[in-house]
mmCIF file of the C-alpha atoms, coordinates in Angstrom:
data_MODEL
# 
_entry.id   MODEL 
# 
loop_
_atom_site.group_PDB 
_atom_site.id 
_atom_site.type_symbol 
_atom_site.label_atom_id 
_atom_site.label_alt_id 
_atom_site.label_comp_id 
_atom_site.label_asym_id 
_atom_site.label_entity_id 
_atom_site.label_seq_id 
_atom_site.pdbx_PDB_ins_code 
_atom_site.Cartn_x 
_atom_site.Cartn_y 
_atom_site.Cartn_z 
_atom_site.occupancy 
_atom_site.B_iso_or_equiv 
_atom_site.pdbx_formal_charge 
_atom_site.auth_seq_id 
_atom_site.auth_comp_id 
_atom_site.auth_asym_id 
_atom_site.auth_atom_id 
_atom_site.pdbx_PDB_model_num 
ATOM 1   C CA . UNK A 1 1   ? 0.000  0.000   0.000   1.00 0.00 ? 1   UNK A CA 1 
ATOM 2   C CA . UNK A 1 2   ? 2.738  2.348   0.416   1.00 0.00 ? 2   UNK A CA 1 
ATOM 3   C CA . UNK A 1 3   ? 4.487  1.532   -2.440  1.00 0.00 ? 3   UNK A CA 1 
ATOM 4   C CA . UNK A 1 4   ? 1.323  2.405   -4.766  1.00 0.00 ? 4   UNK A CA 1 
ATOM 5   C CA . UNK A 1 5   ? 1.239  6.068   -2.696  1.00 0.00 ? 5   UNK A CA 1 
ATOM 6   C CA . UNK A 1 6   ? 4.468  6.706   -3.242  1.00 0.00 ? 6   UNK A CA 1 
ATOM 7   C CA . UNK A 1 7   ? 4.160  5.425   -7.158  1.00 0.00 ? 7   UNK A CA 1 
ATOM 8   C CA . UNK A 1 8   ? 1.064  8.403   -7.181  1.00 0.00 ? 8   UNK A CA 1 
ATOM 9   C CA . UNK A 1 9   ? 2.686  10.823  -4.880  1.00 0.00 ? 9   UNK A CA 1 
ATOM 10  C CA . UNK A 1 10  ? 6.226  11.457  -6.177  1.00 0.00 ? 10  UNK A CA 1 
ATOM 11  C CA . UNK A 1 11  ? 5.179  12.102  -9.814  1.00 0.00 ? 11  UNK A CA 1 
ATOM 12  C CA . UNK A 1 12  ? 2.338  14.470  -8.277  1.00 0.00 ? 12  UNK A CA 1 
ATOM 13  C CA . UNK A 1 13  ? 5.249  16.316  -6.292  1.00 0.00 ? 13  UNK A CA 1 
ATOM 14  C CA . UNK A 1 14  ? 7.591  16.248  -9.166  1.00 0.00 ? 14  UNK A CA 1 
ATOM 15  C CA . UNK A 1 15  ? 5.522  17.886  -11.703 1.00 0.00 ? 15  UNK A CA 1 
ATOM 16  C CA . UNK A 1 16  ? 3.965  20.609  -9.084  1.00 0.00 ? 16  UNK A CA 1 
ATOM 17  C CA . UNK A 1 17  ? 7.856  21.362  -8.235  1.00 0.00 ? 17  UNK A CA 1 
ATOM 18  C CA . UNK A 1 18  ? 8.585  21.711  -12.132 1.00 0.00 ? 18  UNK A CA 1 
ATOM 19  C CA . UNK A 1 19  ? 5.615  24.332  -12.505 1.00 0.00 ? 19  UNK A CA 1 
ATOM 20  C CA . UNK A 1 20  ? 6.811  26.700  -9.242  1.00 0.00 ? 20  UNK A CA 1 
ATOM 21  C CA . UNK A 1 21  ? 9.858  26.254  -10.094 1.00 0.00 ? 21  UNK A CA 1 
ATOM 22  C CA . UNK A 1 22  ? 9.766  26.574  -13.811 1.00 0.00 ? 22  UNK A CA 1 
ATOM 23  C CA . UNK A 1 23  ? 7.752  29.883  -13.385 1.00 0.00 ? 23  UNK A CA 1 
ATOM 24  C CA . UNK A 1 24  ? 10.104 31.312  -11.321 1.00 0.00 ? 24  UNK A CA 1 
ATOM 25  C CA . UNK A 1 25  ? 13.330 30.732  -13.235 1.00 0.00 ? 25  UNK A CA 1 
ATOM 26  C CA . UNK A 1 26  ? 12.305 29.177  -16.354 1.00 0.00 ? 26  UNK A CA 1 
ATOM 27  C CA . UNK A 1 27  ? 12.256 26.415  -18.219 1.00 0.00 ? 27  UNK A CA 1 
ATOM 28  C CA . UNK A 1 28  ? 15.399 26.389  -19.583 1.00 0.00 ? 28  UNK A CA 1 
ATOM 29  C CA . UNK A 1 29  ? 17.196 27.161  -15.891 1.00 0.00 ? 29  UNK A CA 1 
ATOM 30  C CA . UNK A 1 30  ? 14.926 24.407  -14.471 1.00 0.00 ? 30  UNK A CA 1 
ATOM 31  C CA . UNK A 1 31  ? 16.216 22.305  -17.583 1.00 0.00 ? 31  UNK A CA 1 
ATOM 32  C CA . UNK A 1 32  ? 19.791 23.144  -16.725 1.00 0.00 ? 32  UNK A CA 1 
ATOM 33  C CA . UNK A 1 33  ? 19.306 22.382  -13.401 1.00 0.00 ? 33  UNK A CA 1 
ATOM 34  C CA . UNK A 1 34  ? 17.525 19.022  -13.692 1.00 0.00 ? 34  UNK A CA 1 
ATOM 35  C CA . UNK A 1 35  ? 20.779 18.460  -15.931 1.00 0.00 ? 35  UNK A CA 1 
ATOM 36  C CA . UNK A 1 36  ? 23.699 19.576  -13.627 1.00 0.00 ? 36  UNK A CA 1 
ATOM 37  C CA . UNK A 1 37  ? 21.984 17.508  -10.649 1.00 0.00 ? 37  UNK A CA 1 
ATOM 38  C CA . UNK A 1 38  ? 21.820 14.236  -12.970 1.00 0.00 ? 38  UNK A CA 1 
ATOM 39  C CA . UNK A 1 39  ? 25.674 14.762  -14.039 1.00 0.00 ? 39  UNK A CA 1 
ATOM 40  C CA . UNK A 1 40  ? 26.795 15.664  -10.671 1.00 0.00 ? 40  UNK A CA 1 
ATOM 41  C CA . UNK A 1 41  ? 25.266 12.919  -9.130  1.00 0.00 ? 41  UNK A CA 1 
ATOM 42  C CA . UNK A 1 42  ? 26.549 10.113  -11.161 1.00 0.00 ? 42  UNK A CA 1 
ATOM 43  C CA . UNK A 1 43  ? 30.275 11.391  -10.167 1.00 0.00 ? 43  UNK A CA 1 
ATOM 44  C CA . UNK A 1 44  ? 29.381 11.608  -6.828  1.00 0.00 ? 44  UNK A CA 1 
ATOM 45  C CA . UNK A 1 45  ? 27.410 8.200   -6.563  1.00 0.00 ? 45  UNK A CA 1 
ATOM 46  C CA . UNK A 1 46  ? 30.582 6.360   -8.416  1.00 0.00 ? 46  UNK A CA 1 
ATOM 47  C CA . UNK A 1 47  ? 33.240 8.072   -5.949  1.00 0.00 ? 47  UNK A CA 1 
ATOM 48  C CA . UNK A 1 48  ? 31.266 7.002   -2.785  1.00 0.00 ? 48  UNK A CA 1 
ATOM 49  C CA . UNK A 1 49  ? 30.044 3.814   -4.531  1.00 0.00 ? 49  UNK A CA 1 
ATOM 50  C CA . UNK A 1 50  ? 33.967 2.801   -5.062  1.00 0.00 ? 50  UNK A CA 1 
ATOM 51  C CA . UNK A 1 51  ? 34.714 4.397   -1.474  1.00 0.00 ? 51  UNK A CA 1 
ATOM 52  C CA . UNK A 1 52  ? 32.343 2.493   0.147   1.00 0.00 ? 52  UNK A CA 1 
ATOM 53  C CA . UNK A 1 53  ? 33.118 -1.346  -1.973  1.00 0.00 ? 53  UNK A CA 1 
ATOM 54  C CA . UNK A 1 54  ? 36.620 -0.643  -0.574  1.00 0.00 ? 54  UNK A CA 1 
ATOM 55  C CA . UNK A 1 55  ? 35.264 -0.542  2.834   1.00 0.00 ? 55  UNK A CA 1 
ATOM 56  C CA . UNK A 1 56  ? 32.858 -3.583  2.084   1.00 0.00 ? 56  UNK A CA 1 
ATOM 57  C CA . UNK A 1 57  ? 35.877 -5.967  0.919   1.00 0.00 ? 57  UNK A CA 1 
ATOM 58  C CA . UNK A 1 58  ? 38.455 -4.485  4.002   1.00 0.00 ? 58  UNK A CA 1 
ATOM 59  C CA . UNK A 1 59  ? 35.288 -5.542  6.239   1.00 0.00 ? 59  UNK A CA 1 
ATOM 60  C CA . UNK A 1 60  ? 35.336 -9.165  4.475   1.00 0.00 ? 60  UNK A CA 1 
ATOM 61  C CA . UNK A 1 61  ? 38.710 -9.028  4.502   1.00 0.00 ? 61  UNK A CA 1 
ATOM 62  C CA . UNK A 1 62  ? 39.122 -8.529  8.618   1.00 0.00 ? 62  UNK A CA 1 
ATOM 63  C CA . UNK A 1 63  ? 36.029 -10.460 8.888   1.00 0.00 ? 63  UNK A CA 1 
ATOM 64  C CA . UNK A 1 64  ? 33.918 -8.042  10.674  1.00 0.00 ? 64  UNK A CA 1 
ATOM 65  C CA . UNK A 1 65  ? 29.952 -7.377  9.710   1.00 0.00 ? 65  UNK A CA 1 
ATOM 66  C CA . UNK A 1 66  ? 29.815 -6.240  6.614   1.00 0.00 ? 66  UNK A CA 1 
ATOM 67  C CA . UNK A 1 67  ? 26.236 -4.766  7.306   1.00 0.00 ? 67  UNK A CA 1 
ATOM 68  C CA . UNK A 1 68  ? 27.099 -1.265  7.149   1.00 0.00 ? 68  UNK A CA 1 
ATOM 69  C CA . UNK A 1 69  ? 28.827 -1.265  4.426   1.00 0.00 ? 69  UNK A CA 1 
ATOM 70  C CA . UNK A 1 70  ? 26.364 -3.177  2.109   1.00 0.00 ? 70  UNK A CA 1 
ATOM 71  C CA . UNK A 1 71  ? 23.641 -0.943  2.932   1.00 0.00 ? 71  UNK A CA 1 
ATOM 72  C CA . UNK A 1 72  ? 25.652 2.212   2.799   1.00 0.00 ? 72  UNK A CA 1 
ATOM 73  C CA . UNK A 1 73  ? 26.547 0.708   -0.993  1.00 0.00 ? 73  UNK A CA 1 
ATOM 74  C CA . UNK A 1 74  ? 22.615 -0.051  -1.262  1.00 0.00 ? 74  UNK A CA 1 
ATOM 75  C CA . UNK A 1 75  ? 21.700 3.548   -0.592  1.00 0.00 ? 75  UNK A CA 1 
ATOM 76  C CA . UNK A 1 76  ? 24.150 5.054   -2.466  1.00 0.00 ? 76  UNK A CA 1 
ATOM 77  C CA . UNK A 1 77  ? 23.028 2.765   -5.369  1.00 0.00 ? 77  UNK A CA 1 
ATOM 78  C CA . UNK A 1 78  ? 19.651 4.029   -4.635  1.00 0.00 ? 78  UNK A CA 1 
ATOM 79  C CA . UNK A 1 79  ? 20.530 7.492   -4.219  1.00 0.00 ? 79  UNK A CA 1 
ATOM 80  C CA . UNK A 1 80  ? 21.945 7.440   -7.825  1.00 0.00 ? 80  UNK A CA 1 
ATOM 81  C CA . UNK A 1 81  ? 18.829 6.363   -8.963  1.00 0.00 ? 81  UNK A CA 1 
ATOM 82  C CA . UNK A 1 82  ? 16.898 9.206   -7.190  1.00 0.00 ? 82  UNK A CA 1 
ATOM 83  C CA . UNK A 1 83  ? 19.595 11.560  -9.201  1.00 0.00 ? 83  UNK A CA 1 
ATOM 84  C CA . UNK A 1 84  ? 19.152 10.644  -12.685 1.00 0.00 ? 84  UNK A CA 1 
ATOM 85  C CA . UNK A 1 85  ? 15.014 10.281  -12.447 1.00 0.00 ? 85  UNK A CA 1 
ATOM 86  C CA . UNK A 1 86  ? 13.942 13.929  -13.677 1.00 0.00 ? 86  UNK A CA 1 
ATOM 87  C CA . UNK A 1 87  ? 12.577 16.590  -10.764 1.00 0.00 ? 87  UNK A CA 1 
ATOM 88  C CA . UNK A 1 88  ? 13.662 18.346  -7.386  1.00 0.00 ? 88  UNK A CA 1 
ATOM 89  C CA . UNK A 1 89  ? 12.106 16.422  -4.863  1.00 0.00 ? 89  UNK A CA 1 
ATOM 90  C CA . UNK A 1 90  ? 13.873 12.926  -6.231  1.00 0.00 ? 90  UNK A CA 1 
ATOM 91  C CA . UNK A 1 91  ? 17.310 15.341  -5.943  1.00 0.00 ? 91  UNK A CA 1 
ATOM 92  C CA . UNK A 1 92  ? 16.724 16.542  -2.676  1.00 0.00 ? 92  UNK A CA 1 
ATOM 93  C CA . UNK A 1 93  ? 16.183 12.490  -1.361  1.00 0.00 ? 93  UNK A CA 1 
ATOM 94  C CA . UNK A 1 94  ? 19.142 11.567  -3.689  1.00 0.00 ? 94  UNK A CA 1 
ATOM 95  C CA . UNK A 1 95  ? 21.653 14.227  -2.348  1.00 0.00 ? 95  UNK A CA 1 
ATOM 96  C CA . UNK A 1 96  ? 20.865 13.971  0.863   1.00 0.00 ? 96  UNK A CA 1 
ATOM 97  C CA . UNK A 1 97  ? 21.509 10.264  0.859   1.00 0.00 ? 97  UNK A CA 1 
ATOM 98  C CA . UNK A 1 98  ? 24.942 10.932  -0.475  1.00 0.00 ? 98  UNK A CA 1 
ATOM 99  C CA . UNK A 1 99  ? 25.620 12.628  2.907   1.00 0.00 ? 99  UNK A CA 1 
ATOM 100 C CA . UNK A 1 100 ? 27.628 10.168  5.174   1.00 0.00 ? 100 UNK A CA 1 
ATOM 101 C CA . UNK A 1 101 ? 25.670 11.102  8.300   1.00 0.00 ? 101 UNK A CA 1 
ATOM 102 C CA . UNK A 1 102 ? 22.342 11.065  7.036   1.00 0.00 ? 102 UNK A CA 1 
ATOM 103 C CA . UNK A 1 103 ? 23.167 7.375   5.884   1.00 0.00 ? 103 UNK A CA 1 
ATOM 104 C CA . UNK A 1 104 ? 24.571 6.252   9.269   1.00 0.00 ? 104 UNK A CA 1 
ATOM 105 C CA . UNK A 1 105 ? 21.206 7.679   11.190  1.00 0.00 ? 105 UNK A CA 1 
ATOM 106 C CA . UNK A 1 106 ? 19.290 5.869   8.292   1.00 0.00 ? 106 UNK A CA 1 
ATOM 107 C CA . UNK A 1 107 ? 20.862 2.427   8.974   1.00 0.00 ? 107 UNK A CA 1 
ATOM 108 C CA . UNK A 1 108 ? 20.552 3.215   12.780  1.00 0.00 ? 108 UNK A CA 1 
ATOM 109 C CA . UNK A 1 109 ? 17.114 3.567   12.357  1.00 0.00 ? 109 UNK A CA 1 
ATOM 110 C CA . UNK A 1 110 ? 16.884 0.192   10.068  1.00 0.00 ? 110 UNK A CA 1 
ATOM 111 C CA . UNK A 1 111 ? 18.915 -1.881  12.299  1.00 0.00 ? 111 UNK A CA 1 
ATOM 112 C CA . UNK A 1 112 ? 16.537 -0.532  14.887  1.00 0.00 ? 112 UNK A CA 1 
ATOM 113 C CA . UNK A 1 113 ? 13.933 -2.289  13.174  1.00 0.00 ? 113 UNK A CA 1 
ATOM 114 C CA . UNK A 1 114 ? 15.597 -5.703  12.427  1.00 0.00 ? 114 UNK A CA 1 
ATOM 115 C CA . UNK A 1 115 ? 16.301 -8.160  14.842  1.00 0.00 ? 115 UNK A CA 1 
ATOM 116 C CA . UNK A 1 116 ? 19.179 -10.275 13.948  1.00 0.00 ? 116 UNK A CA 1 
ATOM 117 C CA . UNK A 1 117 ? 19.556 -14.087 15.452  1.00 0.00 ? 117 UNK A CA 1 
ATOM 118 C CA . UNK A 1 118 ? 22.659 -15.213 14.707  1.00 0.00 ? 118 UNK A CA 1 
ATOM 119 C CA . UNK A 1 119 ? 26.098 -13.800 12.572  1.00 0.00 ? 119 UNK A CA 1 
ATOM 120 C CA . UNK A 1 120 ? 29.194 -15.803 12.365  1.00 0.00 ? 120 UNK A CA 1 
ATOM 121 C CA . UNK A 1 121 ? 32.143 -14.373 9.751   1.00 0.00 ? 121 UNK A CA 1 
ATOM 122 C CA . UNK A 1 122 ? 33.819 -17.605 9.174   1.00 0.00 ? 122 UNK A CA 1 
ATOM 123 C CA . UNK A 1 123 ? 32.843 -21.489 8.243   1.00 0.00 ? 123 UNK A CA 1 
ATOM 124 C CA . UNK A 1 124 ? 32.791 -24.014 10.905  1.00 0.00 ? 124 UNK A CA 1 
ATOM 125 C CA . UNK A 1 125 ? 33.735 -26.817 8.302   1.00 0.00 ? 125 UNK A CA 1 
ATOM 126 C CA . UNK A 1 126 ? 36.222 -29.001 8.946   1.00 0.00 ? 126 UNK A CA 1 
ATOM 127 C CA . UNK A 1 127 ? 38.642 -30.362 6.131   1.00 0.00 ? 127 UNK A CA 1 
ATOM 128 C CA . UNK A 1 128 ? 40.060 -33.722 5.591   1.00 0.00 ? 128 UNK A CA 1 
ATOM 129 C CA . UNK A 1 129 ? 43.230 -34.056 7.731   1.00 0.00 ? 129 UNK A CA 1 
ATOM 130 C CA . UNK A 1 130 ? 44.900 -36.389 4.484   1.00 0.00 ? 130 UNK A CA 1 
ATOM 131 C CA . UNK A 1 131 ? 43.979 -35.721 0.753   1.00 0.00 ? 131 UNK A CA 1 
ATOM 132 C CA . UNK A 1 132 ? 43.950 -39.979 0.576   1.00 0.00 ? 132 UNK A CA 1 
ATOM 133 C CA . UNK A 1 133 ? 41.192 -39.943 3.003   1.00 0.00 ? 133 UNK A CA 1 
ATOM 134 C CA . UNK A 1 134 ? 38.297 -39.296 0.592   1.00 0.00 ? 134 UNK A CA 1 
ATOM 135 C CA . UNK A 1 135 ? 37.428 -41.957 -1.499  1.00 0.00 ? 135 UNK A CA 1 
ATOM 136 C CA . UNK A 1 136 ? 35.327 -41.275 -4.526  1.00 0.00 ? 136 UNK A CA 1 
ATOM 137 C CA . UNK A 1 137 ? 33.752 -44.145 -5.632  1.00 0.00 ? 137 UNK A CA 1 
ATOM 138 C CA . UNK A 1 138 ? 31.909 -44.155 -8.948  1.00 0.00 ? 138 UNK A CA 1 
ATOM 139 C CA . UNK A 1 139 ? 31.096 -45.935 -12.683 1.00 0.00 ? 139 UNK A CA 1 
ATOM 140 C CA . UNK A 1 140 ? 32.040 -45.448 -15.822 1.00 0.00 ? 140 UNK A CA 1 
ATOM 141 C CA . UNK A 1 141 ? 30.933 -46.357 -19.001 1.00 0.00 ? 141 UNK A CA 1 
ATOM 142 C CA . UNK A 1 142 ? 33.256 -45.738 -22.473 1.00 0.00 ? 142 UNK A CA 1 
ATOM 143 C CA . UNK A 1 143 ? 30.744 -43.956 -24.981 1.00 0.00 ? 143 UNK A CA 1 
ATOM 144 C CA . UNK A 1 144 ? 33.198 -43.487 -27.113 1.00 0.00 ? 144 UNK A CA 1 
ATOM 145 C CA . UNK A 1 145 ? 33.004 -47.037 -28.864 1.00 0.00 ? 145 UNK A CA 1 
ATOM 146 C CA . UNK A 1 146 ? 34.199 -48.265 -32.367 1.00 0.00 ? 146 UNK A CA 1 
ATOM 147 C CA . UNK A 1 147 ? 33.457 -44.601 -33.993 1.00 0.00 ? 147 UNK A CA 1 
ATOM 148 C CA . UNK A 1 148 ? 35.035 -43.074 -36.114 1.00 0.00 ? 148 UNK A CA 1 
ATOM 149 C CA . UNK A 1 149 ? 35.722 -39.379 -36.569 1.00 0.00 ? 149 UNK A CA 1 
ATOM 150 C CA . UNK A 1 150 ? 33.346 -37.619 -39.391 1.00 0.00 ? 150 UNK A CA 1 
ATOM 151 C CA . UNK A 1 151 ? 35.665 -34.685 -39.452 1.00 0.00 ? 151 UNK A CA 1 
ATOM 152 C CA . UNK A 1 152 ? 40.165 -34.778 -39.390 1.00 0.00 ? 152 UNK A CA 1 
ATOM 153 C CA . UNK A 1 153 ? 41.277 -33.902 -35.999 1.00 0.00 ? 153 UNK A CA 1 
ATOM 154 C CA . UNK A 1 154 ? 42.013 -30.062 -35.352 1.00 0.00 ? 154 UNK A CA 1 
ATOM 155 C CA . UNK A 1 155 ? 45.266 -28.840 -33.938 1.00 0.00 ? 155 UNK A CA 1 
ATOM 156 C CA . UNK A 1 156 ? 43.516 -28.597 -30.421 1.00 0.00 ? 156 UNK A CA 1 
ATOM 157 C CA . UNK A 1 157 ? 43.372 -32.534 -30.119 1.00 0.00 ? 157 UNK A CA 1 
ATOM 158 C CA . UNK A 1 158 ? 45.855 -34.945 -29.345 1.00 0.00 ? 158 UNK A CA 1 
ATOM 159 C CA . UNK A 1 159 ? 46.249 -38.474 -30.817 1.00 0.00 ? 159 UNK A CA 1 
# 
């Protein structure tokens, strides 16, 4: 249900922004503007976007939770898409996503809302002590038969 009010309410605030806004300035600074936002944006998005995979692999890496940084990476993905959808409302929400602290109180406030059971950052698995410990057992069957080749052997094959 929310998802359907924002799908009518976002396109309702976009185009009333574009009409104040376009009557103040005109079109073509409200053009311009819609335009410098969009470029801006996708330079901004791809320098935190690389900042921020950098920070997801050194968490992997050191094997701590690697929450923060996936969902940092997940709004900044989103963000970009806010930027390069057309109007001044979806800007505002994209910018303000790009700002560090405004990310860190919105995953405060999601973690808030999600209980996790259990995390663990490495495999309990245990491996064979001796490679000659496994035994593979299996059948075979030779498909290969009495054939013979339709075509001279390429230089990729041995015989």
């Amino acid at each position: 249900m929310w998802l359907l009010l924002a799908f009518i309410a976002v396109p309702m605030i976009e185009i009333a922004l574009f009409i104040q806004v376009g009557g103040i300035i005109g079109i073509w600074w409200t053009l311009l503007i819609v335009l410098t936002t969009a470029v801006a944006g996708s330079y901004l998005v791809r320098q935190q976007g690389l900042r921020e995979l950098g920070k997801l692999q050194q968490s992997f890496s050191e094997m701590h939770d690697p929450s923060e940084p996936l969902a940092n990476g997940a709004m900044i993905l989103f963000s970009g898409a806010l930027l390069l959808t057309p109007g001044f409302f979806t800007d505002i929400v994209g910018l303000s996503l790009l700002v560090p602290k405004v990310r860190k109180a919105a995953y405060v406030w999601g973690r808030s809302k999600v209980k996790v059971a259990t995390f663990s950052a490495g495999g309990t698995q245990q491996r064979p002590q001796h490679p000659q410990d496994q035994v593979i057992d299996g059948d075979f069957q030779d498909v290969t038969g009495d054939k013979k080749p339709t075509h001279p052997p390429s230089g990729w094959t041995q015989h």
